[in-house]
N, C-alpha and C positions, 0 to 999 in steps of 0.2 A: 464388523462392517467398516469396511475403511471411509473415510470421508476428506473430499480432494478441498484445496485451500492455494492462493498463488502466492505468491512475495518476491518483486523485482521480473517478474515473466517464467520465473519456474513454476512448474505445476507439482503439486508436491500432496501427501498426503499424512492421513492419521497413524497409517499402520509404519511409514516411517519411523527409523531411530531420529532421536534428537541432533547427533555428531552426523547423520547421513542428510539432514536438513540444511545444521547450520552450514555444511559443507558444501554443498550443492549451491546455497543460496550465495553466500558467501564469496565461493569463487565467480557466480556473476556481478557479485555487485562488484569487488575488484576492478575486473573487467569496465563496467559502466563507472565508476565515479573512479578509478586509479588509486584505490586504498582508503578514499574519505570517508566511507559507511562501514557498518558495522553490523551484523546480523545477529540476533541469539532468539533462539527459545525460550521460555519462561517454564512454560506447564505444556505438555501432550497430554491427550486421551482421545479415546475414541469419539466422545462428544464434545470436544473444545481444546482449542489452540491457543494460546497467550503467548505473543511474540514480540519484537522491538527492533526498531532499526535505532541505530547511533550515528547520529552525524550532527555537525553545526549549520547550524541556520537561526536567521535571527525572526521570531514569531512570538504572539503575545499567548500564554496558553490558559488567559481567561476567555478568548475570542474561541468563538466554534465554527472553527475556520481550518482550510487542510488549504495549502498553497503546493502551484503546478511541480515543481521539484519533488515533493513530498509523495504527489500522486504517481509520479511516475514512477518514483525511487520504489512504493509500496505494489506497484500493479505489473511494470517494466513497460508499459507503454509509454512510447515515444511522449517528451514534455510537450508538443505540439496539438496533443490531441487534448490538453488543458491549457491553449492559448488560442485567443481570439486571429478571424482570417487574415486582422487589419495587420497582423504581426509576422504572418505566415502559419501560423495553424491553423488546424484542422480539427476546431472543436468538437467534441465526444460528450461532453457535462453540458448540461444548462443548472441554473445561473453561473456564470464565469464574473467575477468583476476585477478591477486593475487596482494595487497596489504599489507604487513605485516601480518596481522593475519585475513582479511576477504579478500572474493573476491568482486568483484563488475560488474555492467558491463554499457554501457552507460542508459542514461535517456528514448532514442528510443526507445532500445531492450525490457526494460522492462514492457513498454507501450504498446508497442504491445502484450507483454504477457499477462499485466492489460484486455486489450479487448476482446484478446481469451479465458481469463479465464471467462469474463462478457457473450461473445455471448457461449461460453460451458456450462456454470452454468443456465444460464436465456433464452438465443438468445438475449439476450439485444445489441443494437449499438447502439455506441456512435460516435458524431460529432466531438468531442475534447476532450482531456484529457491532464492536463498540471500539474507539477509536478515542484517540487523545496524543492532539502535538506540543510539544515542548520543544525548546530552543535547540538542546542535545537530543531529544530521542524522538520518536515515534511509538506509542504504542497501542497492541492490535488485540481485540482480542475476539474470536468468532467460537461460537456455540451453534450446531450442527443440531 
């Protein structure tokens, strides 16, 4: 049984190869950041995906906190819909709060977005999804 998962706006799945993944994802992120990210796989299987974006950003990764760049980079929704109206977005997350020059909001909130975005895109549910930002990477890891 395959089970669907997105990363950057591609809709992408379990029963995929790894090199038809990072490929796909890959060439959009290209496209959206012009070479600055980096996509890879970790682990496939039918019930769980461990994955990782690479890029720089500066973030404290004792804070359990996911900032708007990051959500967008990891979901491919426009960075507007994790920025408050007063700025010109079109917030999508509650709690949103302002950090110098991006918003952010905790690691929960956006998790549960990751799902509602999963079960409105596919109906896909997921068992677990676990999440962790570092300065260089992102990583993702969902159980189906």
């Amino acid at each position: 049984m395959k089970n669907y998962f997105i990363a950057n706006g591609e809709i992408l799945n379990t029963d995929m190869s790894i090199e038809e993944i990072e490929s796909q994802v890959q060439e959009s992120l290209d496209e959206y950041t012009s070479g600055m990210a980096q996509f890879r796989v970790k682990e496939i299987s039918e019930k769980e995906i461990r994955m990782f974006f690479v890029r720089e950003f500066r973030c404290d990764p004792n804070k359990l906190i996911v900032y708007d760049a990051d959500m967008s980079l990891i979901t491919g929704v426009g960075i507007g819909a994790f920025q408050l109206q007063t700025v010109g977005g079109y917030p999508m997350i509650y709690p949103l709060n302002f950090a110098g020059k991006n918003f952010y909001t905790d690691i929960t909130a956006f998790i549960r977005f990751y799902k509602s975005l999963l079960f409105m895109e596919m109906g896909q549910k997921v068992e677990h999804i676990g999440l962790r930002t570092y300065s260089d990477r992102i990583l993702m890891q969902i159980i189906f």
